[in-house]
VOGU-3710 file (C-alpha; in Angstrom, 3 decimals, decimal comma):
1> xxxxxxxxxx> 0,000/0,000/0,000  1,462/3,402/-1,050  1,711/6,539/1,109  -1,056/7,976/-0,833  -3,781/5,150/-0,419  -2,369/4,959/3,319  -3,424/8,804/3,955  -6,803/8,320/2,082  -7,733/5,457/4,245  -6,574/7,112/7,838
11> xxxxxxxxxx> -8,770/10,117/6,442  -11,700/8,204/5,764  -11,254/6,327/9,641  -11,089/10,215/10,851  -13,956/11,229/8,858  -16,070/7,861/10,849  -14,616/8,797/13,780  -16,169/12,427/14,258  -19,021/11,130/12,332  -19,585/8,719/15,282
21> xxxxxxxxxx> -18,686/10,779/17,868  -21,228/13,407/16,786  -24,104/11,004/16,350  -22,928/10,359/20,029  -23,316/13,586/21,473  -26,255/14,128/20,022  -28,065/10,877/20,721  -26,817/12,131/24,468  -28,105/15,237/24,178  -30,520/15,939/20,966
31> xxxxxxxxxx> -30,598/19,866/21,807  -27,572/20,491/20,586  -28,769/20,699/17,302  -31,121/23,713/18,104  -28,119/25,465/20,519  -25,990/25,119/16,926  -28,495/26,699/14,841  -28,686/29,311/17,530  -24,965/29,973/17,628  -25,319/29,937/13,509
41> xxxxxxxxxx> -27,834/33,000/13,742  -25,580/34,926/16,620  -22,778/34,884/14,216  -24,343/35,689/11,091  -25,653/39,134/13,208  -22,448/39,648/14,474  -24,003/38,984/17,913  -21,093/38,112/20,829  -21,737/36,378/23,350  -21,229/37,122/27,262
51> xxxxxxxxxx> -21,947/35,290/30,673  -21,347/36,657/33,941  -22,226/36,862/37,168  -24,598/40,131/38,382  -25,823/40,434/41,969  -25,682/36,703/42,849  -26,909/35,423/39,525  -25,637/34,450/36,400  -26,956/36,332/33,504  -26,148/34,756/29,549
61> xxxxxxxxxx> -26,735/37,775/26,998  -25,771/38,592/23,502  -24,427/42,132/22,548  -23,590/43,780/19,414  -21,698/47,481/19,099  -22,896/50,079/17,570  -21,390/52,121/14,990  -21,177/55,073/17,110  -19,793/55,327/20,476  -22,384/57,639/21,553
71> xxxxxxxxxx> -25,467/55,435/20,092  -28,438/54,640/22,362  -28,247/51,550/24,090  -31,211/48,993/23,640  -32,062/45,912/25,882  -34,437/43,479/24,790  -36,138/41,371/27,002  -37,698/37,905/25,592  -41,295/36,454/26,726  -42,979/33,625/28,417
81> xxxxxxxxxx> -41,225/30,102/27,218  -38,763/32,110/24,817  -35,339/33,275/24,873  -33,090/35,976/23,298  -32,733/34,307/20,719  -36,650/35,563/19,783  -35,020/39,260/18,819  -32,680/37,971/16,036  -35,115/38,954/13,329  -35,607/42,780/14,683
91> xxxxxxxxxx> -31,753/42,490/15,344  -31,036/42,367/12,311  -33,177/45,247/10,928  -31,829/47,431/13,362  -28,640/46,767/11,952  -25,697/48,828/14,067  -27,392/51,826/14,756  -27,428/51,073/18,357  -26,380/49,241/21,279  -28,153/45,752/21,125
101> xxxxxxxxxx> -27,875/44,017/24,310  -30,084/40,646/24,380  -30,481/38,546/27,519  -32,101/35,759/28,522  -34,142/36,600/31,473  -32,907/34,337/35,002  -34,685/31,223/34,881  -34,934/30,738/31,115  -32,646/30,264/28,344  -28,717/29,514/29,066
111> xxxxxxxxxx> -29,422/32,144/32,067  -29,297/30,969/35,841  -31,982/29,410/37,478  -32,472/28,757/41,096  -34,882/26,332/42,837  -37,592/28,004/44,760  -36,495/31,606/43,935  -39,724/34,068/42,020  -39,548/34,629/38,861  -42,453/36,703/38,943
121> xxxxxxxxxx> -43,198/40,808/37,514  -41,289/42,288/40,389  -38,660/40,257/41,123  -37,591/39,777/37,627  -37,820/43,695/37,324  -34,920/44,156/40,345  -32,649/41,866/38,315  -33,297/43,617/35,024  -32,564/47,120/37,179  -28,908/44,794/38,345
131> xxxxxxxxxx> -28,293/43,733/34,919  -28,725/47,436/33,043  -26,221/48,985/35,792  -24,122/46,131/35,218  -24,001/46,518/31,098  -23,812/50,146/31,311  -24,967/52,504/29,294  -28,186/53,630/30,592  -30,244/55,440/31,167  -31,122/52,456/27,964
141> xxxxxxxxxx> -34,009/51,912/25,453  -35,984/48,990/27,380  -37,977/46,152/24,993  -40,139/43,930/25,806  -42,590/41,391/24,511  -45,056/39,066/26,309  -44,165/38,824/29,658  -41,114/40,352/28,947  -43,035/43,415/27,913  -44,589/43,088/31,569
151> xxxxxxxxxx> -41,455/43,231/33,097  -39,891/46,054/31,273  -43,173/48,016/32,350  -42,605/47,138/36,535  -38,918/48,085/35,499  -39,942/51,457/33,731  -41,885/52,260/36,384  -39,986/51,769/39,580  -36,295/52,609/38,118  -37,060/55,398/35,926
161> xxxxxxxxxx> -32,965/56,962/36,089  -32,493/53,359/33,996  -34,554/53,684/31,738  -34,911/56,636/29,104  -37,878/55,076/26,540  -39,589/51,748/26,964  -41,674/49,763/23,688  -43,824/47,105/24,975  -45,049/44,817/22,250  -48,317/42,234/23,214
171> xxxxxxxxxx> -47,438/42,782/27,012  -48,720/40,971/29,702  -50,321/42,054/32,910  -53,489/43,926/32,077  -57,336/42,119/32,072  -57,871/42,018/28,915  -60,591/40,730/26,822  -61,691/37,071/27,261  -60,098/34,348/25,088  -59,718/30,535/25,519
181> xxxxxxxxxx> -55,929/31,464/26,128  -56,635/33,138/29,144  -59,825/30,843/30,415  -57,355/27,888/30,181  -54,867/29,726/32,415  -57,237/30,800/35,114  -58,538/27,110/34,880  -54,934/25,845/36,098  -53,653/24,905/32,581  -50,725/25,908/30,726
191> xxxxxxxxxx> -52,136/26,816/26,872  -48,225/26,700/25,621  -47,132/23,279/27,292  -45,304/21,037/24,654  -45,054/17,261/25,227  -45,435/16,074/21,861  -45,513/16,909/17,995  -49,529/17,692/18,727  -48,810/20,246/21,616  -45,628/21,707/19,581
201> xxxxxxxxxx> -48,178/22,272/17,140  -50,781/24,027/19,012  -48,426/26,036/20,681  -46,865/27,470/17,395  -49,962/28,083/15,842  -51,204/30,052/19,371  -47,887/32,040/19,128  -47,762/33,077/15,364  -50,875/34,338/13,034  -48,985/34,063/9,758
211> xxxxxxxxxx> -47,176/30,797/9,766  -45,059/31,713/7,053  -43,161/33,475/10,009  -42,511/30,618/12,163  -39,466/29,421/12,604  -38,347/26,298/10,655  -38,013/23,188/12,751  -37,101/19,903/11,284  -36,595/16,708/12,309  -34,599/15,630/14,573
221> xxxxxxxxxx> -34,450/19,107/15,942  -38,329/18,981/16,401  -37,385/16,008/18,566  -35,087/17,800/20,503  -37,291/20,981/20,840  -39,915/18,709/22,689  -38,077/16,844/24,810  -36,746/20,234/26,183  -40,085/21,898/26,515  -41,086/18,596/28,027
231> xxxxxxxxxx> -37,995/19,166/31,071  -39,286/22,438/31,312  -42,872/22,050/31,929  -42,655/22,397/35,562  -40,581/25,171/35,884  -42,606/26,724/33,562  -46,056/26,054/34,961  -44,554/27,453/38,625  -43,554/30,710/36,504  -47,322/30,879/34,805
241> xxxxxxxxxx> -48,625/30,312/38,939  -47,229/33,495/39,603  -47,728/36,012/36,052  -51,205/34,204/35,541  -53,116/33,292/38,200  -51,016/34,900/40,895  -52,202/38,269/43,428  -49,750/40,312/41,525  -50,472/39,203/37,648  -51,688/42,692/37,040
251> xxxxxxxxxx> -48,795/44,206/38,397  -47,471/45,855/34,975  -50,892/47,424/34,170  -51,334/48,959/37,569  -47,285/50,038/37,540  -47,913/51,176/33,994  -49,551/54,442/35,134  -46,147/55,462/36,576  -44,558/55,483/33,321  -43,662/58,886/32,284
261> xxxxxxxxxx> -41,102/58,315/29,608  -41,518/58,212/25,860  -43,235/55,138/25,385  -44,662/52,453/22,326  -47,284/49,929/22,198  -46,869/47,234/19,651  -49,484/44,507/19,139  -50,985/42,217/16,476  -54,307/42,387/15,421  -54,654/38,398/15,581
271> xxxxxxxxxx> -52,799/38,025/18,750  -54,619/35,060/19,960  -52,228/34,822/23,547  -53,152/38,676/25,017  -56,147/39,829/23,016  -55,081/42,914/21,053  -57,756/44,742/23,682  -54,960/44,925/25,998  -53,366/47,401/23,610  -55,842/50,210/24,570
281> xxxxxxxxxx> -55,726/48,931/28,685  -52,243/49,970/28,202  -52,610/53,211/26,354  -55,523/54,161/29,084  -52,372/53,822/31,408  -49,563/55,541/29,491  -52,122/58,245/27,134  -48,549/59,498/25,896  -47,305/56,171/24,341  -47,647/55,614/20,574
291> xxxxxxxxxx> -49,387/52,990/19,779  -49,334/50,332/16,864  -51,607/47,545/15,700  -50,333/44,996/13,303  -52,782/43,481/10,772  -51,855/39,950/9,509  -49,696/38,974/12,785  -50,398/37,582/16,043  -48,465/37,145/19,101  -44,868/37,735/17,867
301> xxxxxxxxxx> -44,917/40,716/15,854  -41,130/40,999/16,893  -40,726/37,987/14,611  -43,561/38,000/12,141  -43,543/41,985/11,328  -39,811/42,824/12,526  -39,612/45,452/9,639  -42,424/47,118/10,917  -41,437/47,082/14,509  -37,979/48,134/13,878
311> xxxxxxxxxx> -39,258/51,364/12,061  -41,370/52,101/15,155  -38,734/51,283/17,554  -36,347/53,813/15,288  -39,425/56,899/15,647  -39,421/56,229/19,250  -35,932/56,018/19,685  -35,113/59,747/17,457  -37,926/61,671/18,474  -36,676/64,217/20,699
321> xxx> -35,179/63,217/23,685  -37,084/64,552/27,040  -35,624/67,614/29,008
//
């Protein structure tokens, strides 16, 4: 056998070798395949990624400079069952204009999360207040959607030197209009629990109006996707305890009357999660904000219209700044 046939074949043994040592990993742990397409999508934005350790918890966030030193810095806090990874598509609109800083709240995502600690409206808030002191540049541009949106509102309110504008897209915390979304939740349920391909499938379709707009999600990573949601169902139904059915799950609508900065409503007109009433419960709160409603998009207008939410995150953002 020449030298030439010998490399070939010692190549080919490699090539088996990390071919079965992948198939490894993953058949150990499936979700790697979702965690690579994530890290896929952070790269392409030119996202960079940071973990560290803020007031006795570890926070996980994504950040991306702007093109000016003196650009407004935005943070962008995910909802209910999501993770930062949920702002990619409105990152990328907003291009480097700003500041982007993107974390995953504690408890959820690659963030810290403690047994028996509340990851309820308040609580959350005081760590959001930790985290934007920690980051710098505030007094920031706060984001939220879902209950992220409910959070940034609680935050808005009680630490206003943090925060300088605030855009809360299909926020929770207000009464809003009866659905079977919220009927289920007052019943005990949780309406976005995933177990199998069925409940994967009636959670999408509750999150997005225009499925063109969902995410793509093929197998095995479906696989993996449920048998994550599946570990997290109990965390996740303690967390709904407290922001749905809890004493305090109008917190952000009551705390929204003490917002006095610049402010934005997003919602979509099919929003079958927080029914698009709560847009106006909110505006009866802050009569300053702007307000938007989205035709042809439900509950993640950061994902299904992110060129439309990015223009009225830019309006808010350059209208003049308050004396």
């Amino acid at each position: 056998m020449d030298a030439a046939t010998i490399a070939l074949s010692l190549a080919a043994v490699a090539v088996l070798a990390c071919a079965i040592a992948l198939a490894f990993a993953l058949w150990r742990d499936p979700y790697r395949l979702v965690r690579a397409e994530y890290a896929r999508q952070r790269r392409a934005l030119g996202l960079r990624r940071h973990r560290r350790g803020i007031d006795g918890c570890a926070w996980t966030w994504v950040e991306r400079a702007a093109s000016h030193a003196d650009a407004p810095t935005l943070v962008m806090l995910h909802g209910y069952t999501g993770s930062k990874e949920n702002w990619y598509r409105l990152a990328a609109r907003l291009r480097d204009r700003y500041r982007l800083v993107i974390p995953d709240l504690p408890g959820w995502g690659d963030s810290q999360r403690k047994d028996g600690d509340d990851y309820g409206y308040a609580a959350e808030a005081a760590r959001v207040a930790a985290f934007i002191r920690a980051v710098g540049g505030y007094p920031v541009v706060l984001l939220g959607h879902s209950m992220g949106g409910g959070i940034a509102a609680v935050a808005a309110a009680r630490y206003p030197e943090l925060i300088e504008r605030v855009a809360l897209l299909n926020a929770s915390g207000v009464e809003f209009g009866e659905n079977r979304f919220g009927l289920e939740v007052l019943d005990g349920g949780n309406p976005f629990g995933v177990s199998d391909a069925a409940s994967l499938e009636r959670y999408l379709s509750l999150l997005f109006h225009d499925r063109s707009a969902r995410p793509p999600i093929p197998w095995p990573a479906a696989h993996a996707l449920i048998a994550h949601r599946r570990r997290e169902g109990a965390f996740e139904q303690s967390v709904l305890d407290r922001i749905g059915r809890g004493e305090a799950r109008f917190l952000p609508g009551e705390a929204a009357a003490e917002i006095r900065q610049p402010a934005l409503l997003v919602w979509g007109a099919q929003d079958r999660v927080i029914d698009p009433s709560a847009l106006d419960l909110f505006a009866q709160r802050i009569p300053h904000a702007r307000k938007l409603l989205l035709e042809g998009s439900g509950h993640m207008t950061l994902m299904e219209r992110p060129d439309a939410v990015a223009a009225a995150v830019t309006v808010l953002i350059e209208e003049a700044r308050p004396a």
